[in-house]
C-alpha positions as CSV (number, residue, x, y, z in Angstrom):
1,X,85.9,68.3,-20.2
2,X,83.4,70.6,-18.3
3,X,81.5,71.3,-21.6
4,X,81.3,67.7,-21.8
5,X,80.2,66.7,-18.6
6,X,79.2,69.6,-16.3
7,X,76.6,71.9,-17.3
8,X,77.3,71.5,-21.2
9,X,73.8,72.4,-22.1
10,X,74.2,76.1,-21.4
11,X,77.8,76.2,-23.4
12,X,75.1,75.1,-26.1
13,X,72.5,77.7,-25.5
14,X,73.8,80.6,-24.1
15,X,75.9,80.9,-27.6
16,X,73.1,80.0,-29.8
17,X,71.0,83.1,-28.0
18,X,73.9,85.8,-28.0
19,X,74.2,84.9,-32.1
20,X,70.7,85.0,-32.4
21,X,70.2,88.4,-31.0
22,X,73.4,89.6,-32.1
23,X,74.6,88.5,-35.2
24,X,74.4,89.8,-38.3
25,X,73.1,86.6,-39.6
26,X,69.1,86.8,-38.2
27,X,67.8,85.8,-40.9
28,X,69.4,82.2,-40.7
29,X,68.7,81.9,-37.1
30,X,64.9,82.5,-37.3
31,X,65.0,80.0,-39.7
32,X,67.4,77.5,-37.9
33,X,65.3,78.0,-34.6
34,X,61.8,77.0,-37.0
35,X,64.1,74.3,-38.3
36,X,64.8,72.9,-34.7
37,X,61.0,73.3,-33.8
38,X,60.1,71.0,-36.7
39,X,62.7,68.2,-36.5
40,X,63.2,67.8,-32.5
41,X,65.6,66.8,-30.3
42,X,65.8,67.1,-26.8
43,X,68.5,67.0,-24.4
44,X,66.0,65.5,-21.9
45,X,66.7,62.5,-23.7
46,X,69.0,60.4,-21.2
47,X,71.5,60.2,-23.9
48,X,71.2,63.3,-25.6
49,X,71.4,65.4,-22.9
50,X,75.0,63.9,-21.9
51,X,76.8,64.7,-25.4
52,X,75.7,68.7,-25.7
53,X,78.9,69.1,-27.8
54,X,76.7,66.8,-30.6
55,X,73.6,68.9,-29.5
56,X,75.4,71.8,-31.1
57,X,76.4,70.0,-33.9
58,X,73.2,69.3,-34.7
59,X,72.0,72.8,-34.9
60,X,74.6,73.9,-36.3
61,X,73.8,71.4,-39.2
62,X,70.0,73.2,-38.7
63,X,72.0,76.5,-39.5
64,X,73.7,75.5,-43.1
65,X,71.0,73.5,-44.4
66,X,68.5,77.0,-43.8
67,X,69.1,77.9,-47.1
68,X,70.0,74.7,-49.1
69,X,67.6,71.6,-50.0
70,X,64.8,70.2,-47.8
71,X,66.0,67.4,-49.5
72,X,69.8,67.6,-48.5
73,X,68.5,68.7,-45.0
74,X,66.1,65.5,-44.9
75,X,69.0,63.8,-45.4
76,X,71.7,65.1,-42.7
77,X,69.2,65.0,-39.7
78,X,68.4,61.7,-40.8
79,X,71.8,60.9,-40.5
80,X,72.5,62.3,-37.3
81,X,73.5,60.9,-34.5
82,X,71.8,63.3,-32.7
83,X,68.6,62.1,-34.6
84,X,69.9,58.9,-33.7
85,X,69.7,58.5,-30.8
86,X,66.3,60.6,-30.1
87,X,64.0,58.4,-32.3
88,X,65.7,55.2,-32.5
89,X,68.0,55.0,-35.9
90,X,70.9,54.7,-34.5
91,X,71.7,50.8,-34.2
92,X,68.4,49.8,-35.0
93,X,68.7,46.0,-35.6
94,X,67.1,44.0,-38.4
95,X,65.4,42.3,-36.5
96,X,64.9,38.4,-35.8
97,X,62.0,35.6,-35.0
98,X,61.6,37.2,-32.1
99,X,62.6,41.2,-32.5
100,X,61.2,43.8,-35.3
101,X,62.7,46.7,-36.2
102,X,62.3,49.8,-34.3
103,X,59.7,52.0,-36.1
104,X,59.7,55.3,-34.0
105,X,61.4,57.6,-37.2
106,X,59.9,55.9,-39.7
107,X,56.7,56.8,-38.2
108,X,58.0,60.3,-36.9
109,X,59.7,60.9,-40.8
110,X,56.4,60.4,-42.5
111,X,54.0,62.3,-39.7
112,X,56.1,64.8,-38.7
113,X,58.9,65.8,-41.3
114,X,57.5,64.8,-45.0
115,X,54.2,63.4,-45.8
116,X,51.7,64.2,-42.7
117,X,48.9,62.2,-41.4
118,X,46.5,62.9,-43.9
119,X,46.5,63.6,-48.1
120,X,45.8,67.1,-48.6
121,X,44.6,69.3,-51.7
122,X,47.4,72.0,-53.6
123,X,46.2,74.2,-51.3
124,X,46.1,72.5,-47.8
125,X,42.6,71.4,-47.1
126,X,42.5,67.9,-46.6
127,X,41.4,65.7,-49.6
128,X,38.1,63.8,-48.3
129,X,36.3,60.0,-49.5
130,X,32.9,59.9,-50.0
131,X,32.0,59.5,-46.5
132,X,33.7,62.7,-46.1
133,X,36.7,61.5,-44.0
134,X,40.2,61.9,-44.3
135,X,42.1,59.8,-46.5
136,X,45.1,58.9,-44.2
137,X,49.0,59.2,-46.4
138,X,50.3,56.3,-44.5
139,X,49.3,52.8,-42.8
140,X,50.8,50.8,-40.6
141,X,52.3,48.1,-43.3
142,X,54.1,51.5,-44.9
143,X,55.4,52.1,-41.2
144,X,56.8,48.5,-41.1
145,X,57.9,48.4,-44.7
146,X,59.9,52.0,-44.0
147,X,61.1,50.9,-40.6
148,X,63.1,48.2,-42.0
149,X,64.8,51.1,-44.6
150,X,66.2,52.5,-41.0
151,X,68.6,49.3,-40.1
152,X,71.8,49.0,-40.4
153,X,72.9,52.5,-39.2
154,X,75.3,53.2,-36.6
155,X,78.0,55.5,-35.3
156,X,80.6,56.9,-37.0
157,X,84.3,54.8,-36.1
158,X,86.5,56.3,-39.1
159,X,85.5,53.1,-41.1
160,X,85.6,50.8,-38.3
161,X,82.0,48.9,-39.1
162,X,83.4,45.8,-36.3
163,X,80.7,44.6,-33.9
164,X,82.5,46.9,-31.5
165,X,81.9,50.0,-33.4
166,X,78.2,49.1,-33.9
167,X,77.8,49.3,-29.8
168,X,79.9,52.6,-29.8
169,X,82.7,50.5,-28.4
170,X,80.6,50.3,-25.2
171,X,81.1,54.0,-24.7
172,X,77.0,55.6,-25.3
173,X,77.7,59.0,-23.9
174,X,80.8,60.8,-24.8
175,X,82.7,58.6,-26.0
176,X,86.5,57.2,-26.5
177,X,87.3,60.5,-28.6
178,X,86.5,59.4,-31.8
179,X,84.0,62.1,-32.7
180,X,81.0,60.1,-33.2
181,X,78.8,62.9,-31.4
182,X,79.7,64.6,-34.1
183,X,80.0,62.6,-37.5
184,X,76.8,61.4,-40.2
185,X,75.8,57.7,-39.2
186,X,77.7,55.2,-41.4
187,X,75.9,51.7,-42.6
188,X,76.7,48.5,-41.1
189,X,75.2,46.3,-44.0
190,X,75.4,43.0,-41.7
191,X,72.8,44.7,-38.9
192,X,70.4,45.6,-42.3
193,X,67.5,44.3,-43.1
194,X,67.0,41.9,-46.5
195,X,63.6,41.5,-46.1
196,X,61.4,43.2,-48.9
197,X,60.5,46.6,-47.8
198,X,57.0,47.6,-48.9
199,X,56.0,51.7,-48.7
200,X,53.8,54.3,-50.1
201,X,53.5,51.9,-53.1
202,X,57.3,51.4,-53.7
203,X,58.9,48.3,-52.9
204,X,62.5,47.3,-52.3
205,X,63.0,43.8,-53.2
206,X,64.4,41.3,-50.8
207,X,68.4,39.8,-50.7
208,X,70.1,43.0,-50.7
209,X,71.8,44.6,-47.6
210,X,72.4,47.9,-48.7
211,X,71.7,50.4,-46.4
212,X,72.7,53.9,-48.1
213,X,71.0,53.2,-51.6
214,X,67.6,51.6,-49.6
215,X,67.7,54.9,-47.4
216,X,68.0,56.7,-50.4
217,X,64.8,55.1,-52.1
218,X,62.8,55.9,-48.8
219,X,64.0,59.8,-48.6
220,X,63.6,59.8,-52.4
221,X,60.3,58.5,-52.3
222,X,59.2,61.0,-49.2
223,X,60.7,63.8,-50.5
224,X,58.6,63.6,-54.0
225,X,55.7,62.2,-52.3
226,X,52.5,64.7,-53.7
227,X,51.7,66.1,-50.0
228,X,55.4,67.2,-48.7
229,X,55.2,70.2,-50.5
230,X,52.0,71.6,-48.6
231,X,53.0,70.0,-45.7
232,X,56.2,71.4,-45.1
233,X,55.9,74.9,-46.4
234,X,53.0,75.3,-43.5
235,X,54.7,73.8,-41.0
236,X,57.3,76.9,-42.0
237,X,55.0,79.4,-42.5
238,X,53.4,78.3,-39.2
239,X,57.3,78.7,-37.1
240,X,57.8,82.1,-39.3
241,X,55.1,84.0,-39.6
242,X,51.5,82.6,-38.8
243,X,49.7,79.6,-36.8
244,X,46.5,79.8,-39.4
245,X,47.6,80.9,-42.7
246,X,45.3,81.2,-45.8
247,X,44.7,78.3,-47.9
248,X,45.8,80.7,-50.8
249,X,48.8,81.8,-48.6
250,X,49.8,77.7,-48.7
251,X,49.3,76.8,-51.9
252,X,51.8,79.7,-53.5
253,X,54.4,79.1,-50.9
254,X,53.7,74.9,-51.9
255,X,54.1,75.7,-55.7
256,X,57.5,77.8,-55.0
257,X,58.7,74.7,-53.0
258,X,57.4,71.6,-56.2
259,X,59.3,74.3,-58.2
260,X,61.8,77.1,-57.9
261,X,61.0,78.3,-60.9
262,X,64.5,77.1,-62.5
263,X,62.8,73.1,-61.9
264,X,64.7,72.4,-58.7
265,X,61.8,70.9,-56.2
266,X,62.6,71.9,-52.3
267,X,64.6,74.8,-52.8
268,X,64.5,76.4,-49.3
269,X,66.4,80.1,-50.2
270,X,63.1,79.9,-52.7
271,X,60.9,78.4,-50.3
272,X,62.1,81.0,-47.8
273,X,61.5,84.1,-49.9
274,X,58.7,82.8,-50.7
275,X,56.9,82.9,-47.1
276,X,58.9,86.1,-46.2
277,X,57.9,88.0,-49.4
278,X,54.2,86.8,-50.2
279,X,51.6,89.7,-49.4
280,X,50.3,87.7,-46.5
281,X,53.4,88.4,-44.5
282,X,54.1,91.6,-45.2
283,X,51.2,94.0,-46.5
284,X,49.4,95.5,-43.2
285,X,46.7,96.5,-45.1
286,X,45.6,93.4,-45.7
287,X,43.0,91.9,-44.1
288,X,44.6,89.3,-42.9
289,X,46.7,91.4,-40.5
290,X,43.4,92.5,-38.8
291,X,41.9,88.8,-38.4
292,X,41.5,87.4,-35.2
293,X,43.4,84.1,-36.4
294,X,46.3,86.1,-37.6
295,X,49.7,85.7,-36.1
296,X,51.2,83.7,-33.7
């Protein structure tokens, strides 16, 4: 009860710092703090910050899926309800003639966690047209298109999908003790849109209302999408090791993440390694350790 409703946040954070700075398992903290860096949630939500016992969940999610699939991990903090509530999945509507769908993560999930603003070269510089401008990854008919992939998801009622479970049975904080702080989002196909979802040149035709296999087009989709490689791996390098590193620095850490070198794509042990190993990180001799741009 007092985790729950009196000062929970620190029964969250005074934990996560003691295992951080004492465990024997540093390696996977650094990397699930960088996680929690790159896909944010905050307990100064009004929502969030009343279910910490889910706030820890989700970072404990963070600290299993270090080492796993970017893929798999896309996937869970989609998924959470967590994630949910913070940018707008959880029980976003289909819509009606009078209501779209929320777009906040499908606009957050391309910008932030997959595809960036902007296409970029193997080696992170940003691909240019021939008035020399950036050639944006997304527009706002992909945004609409994806938002409607990201109905039909709502908490977790042990296979209850009534109207009543949709609303949380009327219970948005804690809850009735079902665990729904705590479980993967399940689909509520009625609440999902059938309108044709159009996205980063992939479209989902219109008629069906199914919720888990059109999210799993759209994660699909972002997860193979040309920039998420480069995108990604600097956003890591950036939380792990350095704010500006070298284009060339990018591009191997980008080609260990397309391909482990067994032909898995968004291996993060390999990804990992990969930053934590490469020359840039480690050799002092280099040149890079003596640049004003270097570190953090």
């Amino acid at each position: 009860k007092l985790f729950l409703d009196t000062g929970g946040d620190a029964y969250f954070e005074q934990p996560f710092w003691s295992s951080a700075l004492t465990g024997k398992d540093a390696l996977r903290k650094r990397v699930q703090f960088a996680l929690s860096e790159l896909f944010v949630i905050s307990s100064q939500d009004a929502i969030v910050g009343q279910m910490p016992r889910g706030v820890a969940n989700y970072y404990d999610m963070l600290g299993n899926d270090a080492f796993t699939n970017y893929r798999q991990l896309l996937q869970d903090v989609t998924l959470s309800p967590m994630m949910g509530i913070y940018l707008s999945i959880l029980a976003n509507d289909k819509g009606d003639a009078t209501r779209d769908p929320d777009e906040n993560y499908a606009r957050e999930v391309m910008q932030l966690l997959t595809i960036g603003l902007n296409q970029l070269n193997p080696d992170g510089t940003p691909q240019l047209d021939g008035s020399g401008n950036p050639i944006p990854t997304y527009g706002l008919n992909d945004v609409v298109g994806m938002a409607k992939i990201f109905t039909g998801f709502s908490w977790n009622m042990n296979g209850n999908t009534s109207e009543q479970a949709w609303s949380g049975y009327g219970a948005s904080y804690a809850g009735p003790g079902y665990g729904q702080d705590l479980l993967p989002l399940v689909p509520y196909p009625a609440h999902h849109s059938t309108d044709e979802k159009d996205f980063l040149g992939v479209t989902v035709p219109a008629g069906g209302s199914d919720p888990d296999g059109d999210l799993k087009i759209a994660l699909d989709t972002l997860f193979n999408h040309p920039n998420t490689p480069i995108f990604v791996s600097k956003q890591l390098i950036q939380h792990l090791v350095t704010s500006n590193p070298s284009p060339a620095y990018l591009q191997r850490v980008a080609a260990v993440f397309k391909d482990n070198g067994q032909g898995v794509r968004g291996d993060m042990q390999a990804v990992i390694t990969g930053i934590l190993m490469d020359d840039e990180a480690r050799n002092t001799n280099s040149p890079t350790f003596t640049s004003p741009t270097y570190g953090r």
